[in-house]
matplotlib code that plots the C-alpha trace (Angstrom):
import matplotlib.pyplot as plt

x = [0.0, 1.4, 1.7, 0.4, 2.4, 0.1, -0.1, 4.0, 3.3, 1.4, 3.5, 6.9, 4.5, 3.5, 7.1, 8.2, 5.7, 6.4, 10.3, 9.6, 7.3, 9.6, 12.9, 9.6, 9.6, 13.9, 14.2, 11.6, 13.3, 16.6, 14.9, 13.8, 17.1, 18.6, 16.2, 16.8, 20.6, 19.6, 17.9, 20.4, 23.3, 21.1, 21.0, 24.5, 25.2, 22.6, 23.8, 27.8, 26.5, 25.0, 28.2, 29.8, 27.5, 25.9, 22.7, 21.3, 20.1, 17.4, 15.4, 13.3, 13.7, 10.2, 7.3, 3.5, 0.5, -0.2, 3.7, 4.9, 7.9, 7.2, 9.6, 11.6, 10.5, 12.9, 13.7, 11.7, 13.5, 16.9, 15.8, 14.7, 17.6, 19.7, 17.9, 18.4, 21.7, 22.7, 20.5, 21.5, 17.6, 14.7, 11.0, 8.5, 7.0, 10.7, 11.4, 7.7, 8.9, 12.6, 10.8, 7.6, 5.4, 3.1, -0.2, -0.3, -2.0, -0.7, 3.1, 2.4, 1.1, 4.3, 6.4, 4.8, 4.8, 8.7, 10.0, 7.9, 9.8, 13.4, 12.4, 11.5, 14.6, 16.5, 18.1, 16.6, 15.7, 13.0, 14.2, 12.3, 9.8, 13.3, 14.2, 18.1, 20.3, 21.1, 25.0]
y = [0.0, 3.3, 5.8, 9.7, 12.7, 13.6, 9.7, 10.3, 13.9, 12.5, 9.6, 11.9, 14.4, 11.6, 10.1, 13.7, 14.6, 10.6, 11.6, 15.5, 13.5, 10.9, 13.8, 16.1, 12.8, 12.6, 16.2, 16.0, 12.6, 14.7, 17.9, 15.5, 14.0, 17.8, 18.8, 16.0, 16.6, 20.2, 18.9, 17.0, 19.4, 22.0, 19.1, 18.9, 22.7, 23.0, 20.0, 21.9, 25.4, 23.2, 21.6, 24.7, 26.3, 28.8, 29.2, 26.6, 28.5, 25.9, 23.4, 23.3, 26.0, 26.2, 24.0, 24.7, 24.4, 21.1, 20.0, 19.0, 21.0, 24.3, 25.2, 28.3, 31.4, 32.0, 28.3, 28.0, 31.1, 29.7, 26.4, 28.5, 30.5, 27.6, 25.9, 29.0, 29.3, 25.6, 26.1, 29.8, 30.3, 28.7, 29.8, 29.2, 26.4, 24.8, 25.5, 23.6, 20.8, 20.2, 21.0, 18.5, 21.2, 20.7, 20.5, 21.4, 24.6, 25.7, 24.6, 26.3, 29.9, 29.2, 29.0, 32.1, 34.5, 33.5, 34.4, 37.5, 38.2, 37.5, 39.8, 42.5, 41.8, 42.2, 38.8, 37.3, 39.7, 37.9, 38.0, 37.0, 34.5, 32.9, 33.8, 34.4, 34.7, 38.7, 38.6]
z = [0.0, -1.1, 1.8, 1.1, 1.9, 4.2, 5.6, 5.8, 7.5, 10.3, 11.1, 11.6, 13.5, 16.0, 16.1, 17.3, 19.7, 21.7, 21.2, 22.7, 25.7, 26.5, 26.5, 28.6, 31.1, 31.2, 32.0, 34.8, 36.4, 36.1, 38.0, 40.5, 41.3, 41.3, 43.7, 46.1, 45.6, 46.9, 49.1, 51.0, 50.3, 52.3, 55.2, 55.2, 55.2, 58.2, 60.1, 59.8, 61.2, 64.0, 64.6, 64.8, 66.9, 64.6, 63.7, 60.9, 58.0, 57.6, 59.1, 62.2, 64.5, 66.2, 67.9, 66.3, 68.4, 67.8, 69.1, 66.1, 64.9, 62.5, 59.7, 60.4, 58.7, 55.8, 55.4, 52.1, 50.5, 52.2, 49.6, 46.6, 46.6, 46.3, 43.2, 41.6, 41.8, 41.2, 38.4, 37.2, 36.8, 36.6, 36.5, 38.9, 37.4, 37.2, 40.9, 41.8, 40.1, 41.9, 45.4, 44.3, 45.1, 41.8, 42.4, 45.8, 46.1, 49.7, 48.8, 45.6, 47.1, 49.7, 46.8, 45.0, 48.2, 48.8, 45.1, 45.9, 48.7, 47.6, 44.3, 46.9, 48.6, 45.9, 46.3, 43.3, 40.1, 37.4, 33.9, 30.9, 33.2, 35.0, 38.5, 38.7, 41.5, 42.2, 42.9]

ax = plt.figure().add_subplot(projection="3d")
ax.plot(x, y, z, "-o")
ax.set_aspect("equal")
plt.show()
């Protein structure tokens, strides 16, 4: 059976689109395994400035109501700031994604209210949708 153009057209568009998924999918298992690697690296940096007596940067620093522990204030900006700079920018939507924060609306608004912040602060600028590090 003789294949059309247009037959031809439609199988190379459907070959690209599973290739661009399937590289989508790589990326994100790659952002994942950055974000835990930030993730840890920050518990190592907190658990030295324990050791040395300073103050940890992040972590647990206070006790809620209900007794179980409540994140210090700044530790979630303390975290962004350091995806950003591992990653020399990223946008919002990136940064949701290495913290597996997608899709959950409160750790989403947490998200959004800290980049606010740091852009305020003058510690992060926004450029062209990305969030970069302010040196």
């Amino acid at each position: 059976m003789d294949q059309t153009f247009a037959d031809f057209l439609t199988t190379e568009r459907n070959r690209l689109n599973s290739e661009r998924q399937r590289l989508i999918e790589e990326r994100n298992s790659i952002d994942n395994k950055i974000a835990e690697l930030d993730r840890e690296r920050l518990a190592i940096d907190a658990y030295t400035s324990a050791k040395a007596g300073a103050p940890a940067r992040t972590g647990r620093a206070a006790v809620g109501r209900t007794g179980e522990p409540r994140a210090r204030k700044g530790s979630k900006r303390g975290e962004i700031i350091a995806l950003i700079r591992a990653a020399d920018g990223l946008s919002r939507g990136d940064i949701l994604d290495r913290m597996g924060l997608r899709g959950d609306k409160a750790g989403e608004m947490s998200v959004s209210n800290a980049l606010t912040a740091l852009v305020k602060a003058g510690e992060v600028k926004r450029q062209d949708g990305h969030y970069r590090y302010a040196a």
